[in-house]
Structures are given as structure tokens and as C-alpha cells.
N, C-alpha and C positions, 0 to 999 in steps of 0.2 A: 504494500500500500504506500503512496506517496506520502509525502509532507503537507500537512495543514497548514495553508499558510493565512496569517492572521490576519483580519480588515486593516488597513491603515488605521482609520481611526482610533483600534487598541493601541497597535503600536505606539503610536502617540501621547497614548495615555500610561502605557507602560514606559515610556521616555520619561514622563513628569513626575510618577515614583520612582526612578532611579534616582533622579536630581531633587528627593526628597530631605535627604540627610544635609546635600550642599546649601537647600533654598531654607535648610533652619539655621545654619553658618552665617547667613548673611544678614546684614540690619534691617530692619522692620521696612525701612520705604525701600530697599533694594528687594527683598521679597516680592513686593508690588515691582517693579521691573520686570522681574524674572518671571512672575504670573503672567503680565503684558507680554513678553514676547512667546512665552508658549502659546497665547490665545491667537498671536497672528499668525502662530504655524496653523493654528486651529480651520483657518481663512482657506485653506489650501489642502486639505484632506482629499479630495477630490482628484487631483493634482498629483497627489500622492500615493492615491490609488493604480492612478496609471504606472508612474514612471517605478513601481515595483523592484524599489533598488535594493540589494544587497545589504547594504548600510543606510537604515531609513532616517537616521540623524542626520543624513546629508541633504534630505529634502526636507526637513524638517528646517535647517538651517538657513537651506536656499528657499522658503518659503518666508520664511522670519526677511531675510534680506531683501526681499520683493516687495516686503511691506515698508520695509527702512527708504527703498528707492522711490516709492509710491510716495509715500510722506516726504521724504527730501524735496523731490519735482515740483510737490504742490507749494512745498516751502519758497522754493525756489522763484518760481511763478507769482507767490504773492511779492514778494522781495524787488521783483522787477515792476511788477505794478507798480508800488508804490517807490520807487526811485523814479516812474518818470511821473508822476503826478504833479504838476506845479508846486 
């Protein structure tokens, strides 16, 4: 019989109790960081589902970074705005 391989979704969720010991290491508003970026890998399960990688931390990562580049651009965009405004 084959290998059961798990939904993305678990996985995911099994990622953020691994990183349970590390996320009670860190100070009270970096916890809230590290909740924050799990929920934008959350963005992208879908995504994840497809690309059925080996190492699902890698998508999980490059999920988190799509969301960093998403936010940057829209950052970016206001920033110009508002430099050419009189």
C-alpha cells in the first residue's frame, strides 16, 4: 500500500506545533508576529496543495513572502502617491 499523504492544510498546522516551544521563547508582541505570519501562509493552502513539495516549509515560507511582497507594493504605491501630491 502507498503513503498517505497529508492535506496541506494539516501540514500547516503541524508546522505551527512544531514552532510551539520556539513561539513561547519569544516576547509576548513577537508571538503576535509569528501568529501573523503563519496566518499568511494560511492565505495560500490552496497553492500548497498543488505545488506538493517534498519540504512543505518551503511553501509555506514562499507563501508568507508573497504576502510580504503584496504589502511592500501596496506600500510602495501609497508612498508615491503621496510624494507627488502638491
Amino acid at each position: 500500500m502507498g503513503r498517505t499523504v497529508l492535506p496541506f492544510s494539516q501540514v500547516l498546522e503541524q508546522e505551527v506545533q512544531e514552532w510551539r516551544k520556539f513561539r513561547r521563547g519569544l516576547r509576548k508582541e513577537d508571538q503576535q508576529f509569528l501568529d501573523r505570519l503563519f496566518e499568511k501562509a494560511r492565505l495560500h493552502v490552496q497553492a500548497g496543495v498543488y505545488a506538493s513539495r517534498p519540504w512543505p516549509f518551503e511553501t509555506i515560507l514562499i507563501s508568507i513572502l508573497i504576502e510580504h511582497e503584496k504589502t511592500l507594493a501596496e506600500l510602495r504605491e501609497r508612498l508615491r502617491s503621496l510624494e507627488e501630491k502638491p
